[in-house]
N, C-alpha and C positions, 0 to 999 in steps of 0.2 A: 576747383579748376576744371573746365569742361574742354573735350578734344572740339579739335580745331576742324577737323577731316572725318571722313566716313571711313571705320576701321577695312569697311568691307571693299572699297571704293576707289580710295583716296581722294573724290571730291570733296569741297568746301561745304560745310554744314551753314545753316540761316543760325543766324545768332539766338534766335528764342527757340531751335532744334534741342528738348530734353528727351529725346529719344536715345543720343549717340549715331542713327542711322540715318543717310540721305532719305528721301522720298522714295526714290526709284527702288531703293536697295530693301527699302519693307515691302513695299508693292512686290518685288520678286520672292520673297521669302515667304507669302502668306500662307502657301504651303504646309510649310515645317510642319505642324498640325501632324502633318499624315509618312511624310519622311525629312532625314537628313536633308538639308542644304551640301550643296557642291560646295567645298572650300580650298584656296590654293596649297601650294604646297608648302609657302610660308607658313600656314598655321601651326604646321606641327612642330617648328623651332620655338615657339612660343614657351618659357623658361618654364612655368608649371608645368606646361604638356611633355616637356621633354623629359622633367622630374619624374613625371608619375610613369613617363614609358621604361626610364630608366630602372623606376622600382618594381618592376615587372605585375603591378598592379593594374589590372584595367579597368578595374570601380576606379580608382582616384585618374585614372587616363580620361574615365568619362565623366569626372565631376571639372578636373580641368578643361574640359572640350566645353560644357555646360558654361564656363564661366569665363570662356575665351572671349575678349574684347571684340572679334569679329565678328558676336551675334549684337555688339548693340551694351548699353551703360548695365543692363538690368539681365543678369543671368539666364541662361533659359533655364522654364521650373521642373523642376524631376518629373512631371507629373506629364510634359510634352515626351521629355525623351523616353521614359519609362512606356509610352505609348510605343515610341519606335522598336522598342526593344522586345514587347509582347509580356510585358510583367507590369506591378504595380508600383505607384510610387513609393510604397511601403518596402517593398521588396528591389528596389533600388537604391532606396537610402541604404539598407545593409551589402550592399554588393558595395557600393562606395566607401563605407565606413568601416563596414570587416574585415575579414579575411579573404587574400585575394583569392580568385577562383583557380580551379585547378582545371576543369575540365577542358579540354582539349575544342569540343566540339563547338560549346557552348562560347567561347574565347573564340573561336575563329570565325563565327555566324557575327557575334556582335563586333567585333573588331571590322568585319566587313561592312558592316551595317553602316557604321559610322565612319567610314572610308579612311583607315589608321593604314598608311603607305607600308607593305610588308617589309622595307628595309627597316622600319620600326620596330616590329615586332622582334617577340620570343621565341617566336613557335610558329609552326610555318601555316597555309593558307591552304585550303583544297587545291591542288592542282598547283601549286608553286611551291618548287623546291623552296627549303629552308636553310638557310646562307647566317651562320650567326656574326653578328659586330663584335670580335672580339674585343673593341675597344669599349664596348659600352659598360664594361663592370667598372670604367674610371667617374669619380664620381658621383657614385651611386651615393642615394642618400639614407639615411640612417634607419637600419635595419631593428624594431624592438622584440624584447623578450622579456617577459614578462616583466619586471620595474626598472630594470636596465636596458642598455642599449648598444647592440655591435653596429659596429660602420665598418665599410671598406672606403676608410679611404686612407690619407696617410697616416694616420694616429692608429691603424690595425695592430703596432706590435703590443700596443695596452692592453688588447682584450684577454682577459684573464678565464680562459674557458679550455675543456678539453673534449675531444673528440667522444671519448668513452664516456663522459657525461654527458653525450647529447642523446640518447632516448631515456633517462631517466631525470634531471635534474629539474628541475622546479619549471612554473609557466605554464601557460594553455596548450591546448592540443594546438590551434589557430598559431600560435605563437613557435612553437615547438617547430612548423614545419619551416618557416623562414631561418630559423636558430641553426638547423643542422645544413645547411651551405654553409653559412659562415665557420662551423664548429670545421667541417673540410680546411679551414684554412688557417687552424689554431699551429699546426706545428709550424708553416711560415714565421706566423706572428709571434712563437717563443723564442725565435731564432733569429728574427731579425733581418727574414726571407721576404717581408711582405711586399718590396719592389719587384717580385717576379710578377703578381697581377696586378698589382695598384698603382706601380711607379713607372719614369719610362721606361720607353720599347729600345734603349741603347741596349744592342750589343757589348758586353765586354770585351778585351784584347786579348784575353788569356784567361783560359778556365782551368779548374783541378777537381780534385773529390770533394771537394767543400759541396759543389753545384752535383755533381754526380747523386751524394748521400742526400742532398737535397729534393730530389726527381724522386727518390727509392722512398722517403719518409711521406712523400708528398701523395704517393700511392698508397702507399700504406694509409696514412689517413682517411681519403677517399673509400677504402674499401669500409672501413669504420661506420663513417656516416652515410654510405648506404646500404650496407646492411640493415640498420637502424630505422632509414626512414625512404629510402626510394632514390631515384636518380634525376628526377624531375629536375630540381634547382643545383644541383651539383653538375650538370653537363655542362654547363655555360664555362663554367669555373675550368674544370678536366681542359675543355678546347682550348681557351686560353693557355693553361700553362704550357702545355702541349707545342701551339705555337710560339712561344716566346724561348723554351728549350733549344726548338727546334732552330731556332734563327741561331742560338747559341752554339749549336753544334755546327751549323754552313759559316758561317763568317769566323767564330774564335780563331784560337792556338792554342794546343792542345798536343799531353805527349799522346804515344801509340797505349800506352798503357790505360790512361783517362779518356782514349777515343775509341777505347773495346767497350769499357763501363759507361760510359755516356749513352752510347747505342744500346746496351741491352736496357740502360733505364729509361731510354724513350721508348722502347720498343714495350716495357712494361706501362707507362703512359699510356700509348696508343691504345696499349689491348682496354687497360683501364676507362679510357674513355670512348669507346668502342662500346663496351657493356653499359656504361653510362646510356649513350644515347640508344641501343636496344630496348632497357629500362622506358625510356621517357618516351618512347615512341617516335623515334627520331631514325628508325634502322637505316634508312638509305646512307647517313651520315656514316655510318659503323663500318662497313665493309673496307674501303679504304685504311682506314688507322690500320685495321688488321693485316692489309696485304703490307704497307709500309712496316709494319712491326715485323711479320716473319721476314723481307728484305735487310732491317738494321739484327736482328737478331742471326740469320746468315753471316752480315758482314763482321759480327761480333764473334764469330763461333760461338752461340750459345745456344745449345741446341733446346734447354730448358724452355727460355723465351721463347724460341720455336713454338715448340708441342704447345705452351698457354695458347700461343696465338693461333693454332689451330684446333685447339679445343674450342674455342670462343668460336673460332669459324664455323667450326662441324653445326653449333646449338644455331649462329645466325642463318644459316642456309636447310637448317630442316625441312620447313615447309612450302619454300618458294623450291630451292631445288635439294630433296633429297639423297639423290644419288650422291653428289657432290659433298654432300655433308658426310657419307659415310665413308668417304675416299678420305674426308681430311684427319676424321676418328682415327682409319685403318692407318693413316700416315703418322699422326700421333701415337698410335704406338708402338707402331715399328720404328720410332726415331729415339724412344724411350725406352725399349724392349730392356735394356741393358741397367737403366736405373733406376725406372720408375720407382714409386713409393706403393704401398695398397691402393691410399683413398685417390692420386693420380688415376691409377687402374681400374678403379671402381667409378670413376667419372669419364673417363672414356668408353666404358664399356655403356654406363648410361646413356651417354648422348647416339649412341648405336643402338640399344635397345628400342630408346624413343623414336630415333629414325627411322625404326624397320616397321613399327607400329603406326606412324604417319602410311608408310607406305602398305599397309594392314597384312604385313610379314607376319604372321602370328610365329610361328615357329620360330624364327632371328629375333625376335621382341625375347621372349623368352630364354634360349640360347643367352641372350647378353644379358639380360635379368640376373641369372643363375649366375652368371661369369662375376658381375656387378658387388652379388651377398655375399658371394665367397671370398672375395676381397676385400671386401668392409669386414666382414669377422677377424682379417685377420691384423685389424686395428690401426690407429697411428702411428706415425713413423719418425725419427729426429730428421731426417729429412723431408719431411713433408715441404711443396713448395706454400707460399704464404696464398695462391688464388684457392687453395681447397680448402680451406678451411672451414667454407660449407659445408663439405660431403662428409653426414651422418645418416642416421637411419633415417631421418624424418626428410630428408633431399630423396632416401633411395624411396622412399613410402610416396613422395610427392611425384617424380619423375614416374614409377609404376601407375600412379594416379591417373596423369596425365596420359599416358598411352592407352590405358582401359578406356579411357575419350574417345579416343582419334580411333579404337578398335570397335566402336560401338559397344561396348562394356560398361557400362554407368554404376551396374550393381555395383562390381569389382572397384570400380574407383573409386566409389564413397565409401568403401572401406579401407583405403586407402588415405584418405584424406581425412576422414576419422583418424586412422589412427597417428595422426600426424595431430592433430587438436587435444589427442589424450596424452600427449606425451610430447608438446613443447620445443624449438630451441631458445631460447631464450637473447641468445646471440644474435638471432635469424630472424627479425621480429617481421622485417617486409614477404619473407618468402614464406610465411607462416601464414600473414591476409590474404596472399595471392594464394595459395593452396586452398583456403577458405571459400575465398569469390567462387572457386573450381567446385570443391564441394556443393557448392547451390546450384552450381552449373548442370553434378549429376545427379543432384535431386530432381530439377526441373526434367531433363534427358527421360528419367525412370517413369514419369510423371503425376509424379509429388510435390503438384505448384504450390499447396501450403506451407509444405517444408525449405523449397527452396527460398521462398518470400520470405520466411522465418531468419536462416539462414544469412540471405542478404540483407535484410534489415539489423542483425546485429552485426555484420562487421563493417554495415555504413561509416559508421563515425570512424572505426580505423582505416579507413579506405582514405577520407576524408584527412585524416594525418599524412597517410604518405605522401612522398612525391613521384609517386610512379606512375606514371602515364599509361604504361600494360596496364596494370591493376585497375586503373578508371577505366580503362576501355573495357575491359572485360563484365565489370559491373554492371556499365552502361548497358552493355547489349543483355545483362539480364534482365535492367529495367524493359528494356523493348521487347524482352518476350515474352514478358509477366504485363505489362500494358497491352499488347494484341490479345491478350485471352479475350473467348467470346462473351464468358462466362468470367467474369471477376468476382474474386472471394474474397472475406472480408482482410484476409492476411493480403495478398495479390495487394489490394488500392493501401493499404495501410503502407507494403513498403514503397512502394508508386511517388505514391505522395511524399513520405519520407526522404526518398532521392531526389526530387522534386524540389523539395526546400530546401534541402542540403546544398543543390547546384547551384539556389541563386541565392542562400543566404546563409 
């Protein structure tokens, strides 16, 4: 059966037309050759296009673009687009076929290329705030791992998977990283919660703890799999529930006693995905959740909630405004003075040491250093709250690291950062690459381009695992500084390259 009409057009095609395309509509397109064709805005409702936008894959976005009936009966060949894109047809079939790409820069250059409407997208655009659809995880299509398959869709309360199994249990690195979203949303699915993200958007009449201990587990989950693997694919997820809670809490009925606990467990949400989109490179997102989180954790009296939400604050405002980060530290623990825990007091006093070290306070870097060790020695607590469960030696090894940076100290930091490789968290597996990436950072700094080439060329492939958008950005800019050398060494092009191929395949 042949169409009747020009896809591109909607003119009348001549009967003996085996192109699929009027006259006029090739004569305008000769082009393509050299770039994209302009296409309306219908193309992108087109059922595969919308599929692949939906699986946040942009190889299969652009194999569906390729085979969109509006170029005409006969695909365009990879070997056209692959032009447009500045890579090879070889290296386009694996960006279609593999695993989707992570990198931020790389996904926002070709997504523009090929003119993908950013209310589409995942991730935002140079110069365009990023607005997520929370409706779009409805739908979504079937997520693999390695011989099995999660879905989000309504049949989620089957998947037989647990959080704590998701950076160890079977399947590819490639595979591993798609697994742990969905592994975020196993305690739903054992519970029979999976209509908070996948079903509809009805408000209930009347909530209780049922929905309360469901927000608190929901968090708890999240922090699991990102520890594990990054916050990249898990932010999408956080925002959603977040708003679907939240409509929960404006509209229900609800007693006074369920409308304290409701509030502090959205207020632990918020912070929750707050640090999500920090994580993924999303920060402008973050600030708000946290200001609405210290306002429900006010109106809860909980002043725990508080201090989390201003610990988070104090780390997101280091480096754009410091002062302000240390006002939120001094605030945090003059609001705890009375209850804290150690490793509370030893992460406060961190996120001060690092602020004072941005600001190249040497003497206040230290000062809260010393304040920091002295309260880790003096161990965990049964009260500990559930966000510290980071802060050990290799956080306080990582955080000193990090501020030998920012103080012009490179020596200092790479031993720092050693000794956070010599001695593991195992728990901590994302914040162990990211200290990593740092380490190459102050090899490069010292100027030991061998060694830091060295260095980033072996935590490539774990980089590669994560979902964390910090950690690729960081990477990145080591590839750009080990590609400007004048003088390129044989280590320098080896890991170049390496990143290289990594990005687009």
């Amino acid at each position: 059966m042949t169409h009747e009409t020009c896809p591109r057009c909607g003119g009348r095609l001549a009967r003996d037309n085996d192109s699929g395309r009027c006259t006029p509509c090739q004569a305008a397109e000769r082009d393509r050759l050299s770039a994209p064709p302009t296409v309306p805005a219908s193309f992108w409702e087109h059922e595969p296009v919308r599929l692949a936008l939906a699986e946040r894959h942009l190889g299969r976005v652009i194999r569906a673009y390729r085979c969109h009936p509006y170029h005409g009966r006969v695909a365009l060949p990879q070997t056209v687009v692959a032009g447009w894109l500045g890579i090879t047809q070889a290296q386009l079939s694996r960006v279609e076929n593999g695993p989707p790409l992570v990198h931020l820069d790389r996904l926002a250059h070709w997504a523009q290329l090929v003119g993908v409407p950013a209310s589409c997208l995942w991730f935002g655009l140079p110069d365009q705030p990023y607005r997520p659809d929370v409706s779009a995880a409805k739908g979504r299509a079937d997520e693999p791992y390695g011989d099995s398959e999660v879905t989000e869709r309504d049949d989620l309360p089957s998947m037989a998977v647990t959080v704590e199994g998701a950076s160890t249990e079977g399947g590819g690195a490639t595979d591993r990283r798609r697994f742990n979203a969905m592994a975020a949303l196993a305690g739903l699915a054992a519970a029979g919660h999976s209509h908070l993200l996948t079903g509809p958007a009805e408000v209930p009449r009347n909530i209780g703890m049922e929905q309360v201990r469901l927000a608190s587990s929901l968090v708890q989950d999240f922090r699991r799999a990102d520890a594990a693997a990054g916050a990249d694919r898990l932010c999408d997820v956080a925002v959603q529930a977040h708003a679907r809670l939240s409509a929960w809490a404006a509209k229900a009925n609800y007693s006074r006693e369920v409308g304290d606990a409701l509030q502090s467990a959205l207020a632990d949400l918020g912070i929750q995905a707050a640090w999500l989109a920090t994580d993924a490179e999303r920060r402008p997102e973050a600030r708000p959740y946290l200001n609405e989180a210290i306002t429900r954790a006010r109106i809860a009296d909980d002043p725990r909630m508080e201090v989390q939400a201003l610990t988070q604050l104090s780390m997101l405002l280091r480096d754009s405004q410091p002062g302000e980060s240390l006002h939120c530290a001094e605030a945090a623990l003059r609001v705890s003075a009375r209850w804290a825990t150690p490793r509370l007091t030893t992460l406060l006093h961190l996120r001060r040491a690092h602020t004072y070290a941005v600001l190249t306070d040497t003497s206040g870097f230290s000062r809260e250093m010393t304040k920091a060790r002295r309260e880790l020695e003096r161990g965990p607590h049964e009260d500990d709250l559930g966000f510290v469960d980071f802060v050990n030696e290799q956080e306080v090894n990582g955080i000193q690291g990090l501020s030998y940076l920012a103080l012009d100290r490179p020596d200092r930091a790479a031993q720092s950062f050693r000794a956070i490789i010599a001695n593991p968290s195992p728990g901590h597996r994302r914040n162990q690459v990211y200290y990593t990436v740092h380490l190459s950072e102050a090899a490069y700094q010292q100027g030991d381009v061998n060694e830091a080439a060295r260095i980033a060329l072996d935590v490539l492939p774990a980089v590669s695992q994560m979902n964390s958008g910090r950690i690729s950005r960081h990477l990145a800019q080591m590839r750009a500084n080990l590609a400007a050398l004048r003088q390129a060494t044989t280590a320098t092009r080896q890991f170049v390259n390496a990143y290289d191929q990594a990005v687009v395949g």
